[in-house]
N, C-alpha and C positions, 0 to 999 in steps of 0.2 A: 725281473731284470731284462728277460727278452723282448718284453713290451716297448725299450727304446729303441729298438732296432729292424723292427715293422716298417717306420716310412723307409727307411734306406732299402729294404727290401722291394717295395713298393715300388721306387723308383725304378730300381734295376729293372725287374720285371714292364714296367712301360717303356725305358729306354728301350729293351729289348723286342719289344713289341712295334715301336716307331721303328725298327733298324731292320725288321721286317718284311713291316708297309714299304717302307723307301726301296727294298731290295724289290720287292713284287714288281709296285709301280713301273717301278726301271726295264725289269724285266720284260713287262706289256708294253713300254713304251720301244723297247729293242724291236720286238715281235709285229708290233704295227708298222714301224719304219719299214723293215726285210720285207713285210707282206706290200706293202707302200711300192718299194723299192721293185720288186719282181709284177707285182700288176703291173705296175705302168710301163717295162720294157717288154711285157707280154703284148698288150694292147696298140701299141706302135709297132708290133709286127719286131722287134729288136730282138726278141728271142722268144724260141720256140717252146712248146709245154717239155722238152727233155732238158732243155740246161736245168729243169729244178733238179733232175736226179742226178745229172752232173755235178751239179752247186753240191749236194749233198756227198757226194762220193767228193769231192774236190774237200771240201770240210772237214770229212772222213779221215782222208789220207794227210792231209798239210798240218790239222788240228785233233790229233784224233781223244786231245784230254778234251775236248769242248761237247760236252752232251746235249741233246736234245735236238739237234737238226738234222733228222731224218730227212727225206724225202717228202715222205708223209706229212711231217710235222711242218715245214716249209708250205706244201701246200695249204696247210691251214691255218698258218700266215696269212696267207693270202687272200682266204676266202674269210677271216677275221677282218682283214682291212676293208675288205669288199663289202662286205655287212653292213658296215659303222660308216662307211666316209662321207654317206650323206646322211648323218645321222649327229650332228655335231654333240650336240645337248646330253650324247649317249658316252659320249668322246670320258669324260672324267670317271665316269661308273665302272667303268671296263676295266681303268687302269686300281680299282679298289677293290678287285676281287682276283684270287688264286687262278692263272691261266685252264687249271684244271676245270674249275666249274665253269669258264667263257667258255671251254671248248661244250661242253656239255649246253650252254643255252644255243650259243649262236648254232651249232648245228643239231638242236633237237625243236626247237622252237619254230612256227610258220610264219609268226607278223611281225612286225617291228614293236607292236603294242604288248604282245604274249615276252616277246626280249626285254623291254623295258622291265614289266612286271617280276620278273626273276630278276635282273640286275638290281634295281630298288629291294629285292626281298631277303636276296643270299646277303649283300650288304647290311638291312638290320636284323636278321637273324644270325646274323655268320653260321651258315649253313655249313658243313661240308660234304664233301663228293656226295657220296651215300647218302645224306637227307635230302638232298639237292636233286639226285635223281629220282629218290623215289615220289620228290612233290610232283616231277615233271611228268612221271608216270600216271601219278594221283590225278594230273588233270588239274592241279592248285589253280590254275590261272583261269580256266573255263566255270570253275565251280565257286569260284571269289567274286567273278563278272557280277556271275549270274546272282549267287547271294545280295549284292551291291540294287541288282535291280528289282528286286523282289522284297528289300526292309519299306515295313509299314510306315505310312506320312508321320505316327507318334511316335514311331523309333527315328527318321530322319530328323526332324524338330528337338527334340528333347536330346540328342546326342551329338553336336558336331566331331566331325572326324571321323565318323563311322564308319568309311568304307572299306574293303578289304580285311575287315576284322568276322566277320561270321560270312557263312558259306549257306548255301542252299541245299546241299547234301553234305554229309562225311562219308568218310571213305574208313574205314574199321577193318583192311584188310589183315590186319598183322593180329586180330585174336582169333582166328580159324574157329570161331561159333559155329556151332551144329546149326542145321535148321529142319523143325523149327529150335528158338530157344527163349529163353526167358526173359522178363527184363534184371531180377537177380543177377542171372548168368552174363549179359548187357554188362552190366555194373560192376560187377566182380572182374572180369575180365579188363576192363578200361581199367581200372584202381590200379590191377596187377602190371599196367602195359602203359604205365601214367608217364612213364618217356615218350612212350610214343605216342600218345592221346595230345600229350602238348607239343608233340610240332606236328600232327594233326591241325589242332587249334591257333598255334603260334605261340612265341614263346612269352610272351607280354600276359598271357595267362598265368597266374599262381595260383597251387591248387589248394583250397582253404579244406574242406573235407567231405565225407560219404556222410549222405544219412544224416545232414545239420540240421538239430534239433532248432525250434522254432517255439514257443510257448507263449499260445493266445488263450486268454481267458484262465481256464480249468486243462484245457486240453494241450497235448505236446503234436508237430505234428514235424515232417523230417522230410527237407531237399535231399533230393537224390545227390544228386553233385553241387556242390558251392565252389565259385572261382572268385579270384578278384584278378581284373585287368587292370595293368599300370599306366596305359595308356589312356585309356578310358575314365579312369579314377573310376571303379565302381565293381562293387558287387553282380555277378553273373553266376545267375540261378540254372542246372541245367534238370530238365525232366527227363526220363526216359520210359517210350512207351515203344515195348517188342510188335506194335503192333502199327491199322491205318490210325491216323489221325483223324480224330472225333472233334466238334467243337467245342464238347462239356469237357474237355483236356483242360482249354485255356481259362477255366474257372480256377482249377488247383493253385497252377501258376501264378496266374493274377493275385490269389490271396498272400502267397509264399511270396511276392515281391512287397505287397502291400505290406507286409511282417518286417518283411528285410528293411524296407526303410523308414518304418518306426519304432524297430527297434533293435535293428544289429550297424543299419547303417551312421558312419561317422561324421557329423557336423559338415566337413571338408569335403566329404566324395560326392560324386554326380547319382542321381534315382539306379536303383539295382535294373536290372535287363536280365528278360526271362528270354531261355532255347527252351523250346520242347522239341524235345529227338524224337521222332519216331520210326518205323521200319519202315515205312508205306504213309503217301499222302496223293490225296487230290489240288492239285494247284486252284481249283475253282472255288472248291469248300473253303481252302486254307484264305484265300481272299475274299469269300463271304463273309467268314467270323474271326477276319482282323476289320473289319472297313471300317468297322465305328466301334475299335476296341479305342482306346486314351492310354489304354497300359503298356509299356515299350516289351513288347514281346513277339518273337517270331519263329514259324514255326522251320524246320529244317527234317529232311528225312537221313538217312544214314545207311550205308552199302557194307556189305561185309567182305566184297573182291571188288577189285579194282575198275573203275568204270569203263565204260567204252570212249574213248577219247574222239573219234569221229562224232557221234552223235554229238557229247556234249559242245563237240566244236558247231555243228550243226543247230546245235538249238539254242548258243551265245549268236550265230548271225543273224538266227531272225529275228533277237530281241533287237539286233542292231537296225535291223530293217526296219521292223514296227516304229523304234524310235523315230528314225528318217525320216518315217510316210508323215510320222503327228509332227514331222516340223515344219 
């Protein structure tokens, strides 16, 4: 009998959801105007950097049910509108996420390309606060680059859309693994922390299971992690190896995908794509025995504290450079 009263629930729950978005929206579009409003009579010299605590105290005392326009909070108005005003195309993004997490990009963020990246991300993730920051800490944006420039020509070919979906390190700070440890201990700890493993990974990840049995021939033989990505349509095989990365790794792999898609993968989905995790890699090695691999596999390493965010900022500009010199 409750079953006919699902869509009418359904509905509510979106209405209320639209009633939201338009509240938010409204609200950033307030927040840009005021910030709008105060730079440009700053900038003409028409008032001084104190009428903002004025404005505030004036706010204060006239309105004082009206929350949120601190001093503070005005000022970053301000430096919200300053941001974005040459920035048109960023204009709509801004106004589709909780002021909360803008305040959190625009002033934690260095480029306008690092701002974009989060603004496109917190939107298809709906991220909040707290995952939001902890991407920005993760370095998400430095370490998606860099993954992006680093997928092998038979993973770029055989997968469009690819980019921003794998990373070139993970960041595993939230299982506080001993070192050294296991790859067991690797596995058990991820499974146990599989919230946090997929927005790690993003949330387009589904986790299919540990240990996926596989049966070629006579013999049974068992992925460490199986995922399926929705985006991707496709089976995502992950290895993990506690240790550096060897070339005879990417044979396991290879076979375990070659399994996948003859005989787990569905009519419908795109070839499965093999990660090999490892503790430690050579970037040199790892691009010896991908150059004339055909099988869409890539390898990635994995951190168990949180990266240095200068370096990795340091070693996305000279991929950007290198880029530049070979144009």
């Amino acid at each position: 009998m409750d079953n006919r009263f699902t869509d009418i629930i359904q509905l509510i729950k979106q209405s209320r959801t639209n009633a939201i978005k338009a509240v938010n929206a409204e609200l950033i579009k307030l927040y840009w105007n005021i910030g709008e409003y105060i730079s440009k009579k700053i900038e003409i010299s028409e008032w001084g950097d104190s009428v903002v605590t004025e404005l505030a105290n004036f706010l204060q005392t006239q309105e004082p049910e009206i929350k949120g326009f601190s001093d503070k909070n005005i000022w970053r108005m301000k430096q919200f509108y300053e941001t974005y005003r040459d920035f048109p195309k960023l204009s709509p993004l801004v106004r589709e996420i909780s002021w909360t997490n803008n305040l959190l990009i625009f002033s934690r963020c260095k480029t306008i390309e690092e701002i974009e990246f989060y603004l496109k991300l917190v939107k298809q993730e709906n991220y909040s606060k707290r995952e939001l920051d902890r991407q920005i800490s993760a370095s998400f944006f430095e370490r998606t680059m860099i993954g992006n420039s680093k997928l092998s020509p038979s993973v770029r070919e055989n997968n469009k859309g690819l980019s921003n979906t794998f990373k070139d390190s993970y960041v595993f700070e939230f299982l506080n693994l001993p070192d050294p440890h296991s790859e067991s201990d690797l596995k058990r700890g991820l499974v146990k922390q599989m919230k946090n493993f997929i927005l790690e990974l993003g949330k387009d990840f589904l986790f299919i299971g540990e240990e996926y049995k596989l049966q070629v021939g006579n013999s049974d033989f068992f992925i460490d992690l199986l995922f399926f990505h929705r985006g991707l349509q496709c089976l995502v095989a992950f290895e993990l190896k506690a240790d550096k990365f060897k070339p005879d790794h990417l044979g396991q792999l290879n076979f375990y995908l070659e399994a996948l898609d003859r005989d787990v993968k569905k009519p419908n989905e795109n070839p499965s794509i093999g990660v090999l995790l490892c503790k430690d890699k050579d970037s040199e090695v790892v691009e010896y025995a991908l150059s004339r691999s055909l099988s869409p596999t890539m390898v990635s390493e994995y951190k168990t504290q949180l990266p240095d965010k200068k370096l990795l900022q340091q070693k996305l500009q000279e991929l950007f450079d290198n880029e530049t010199d070979e144009k």
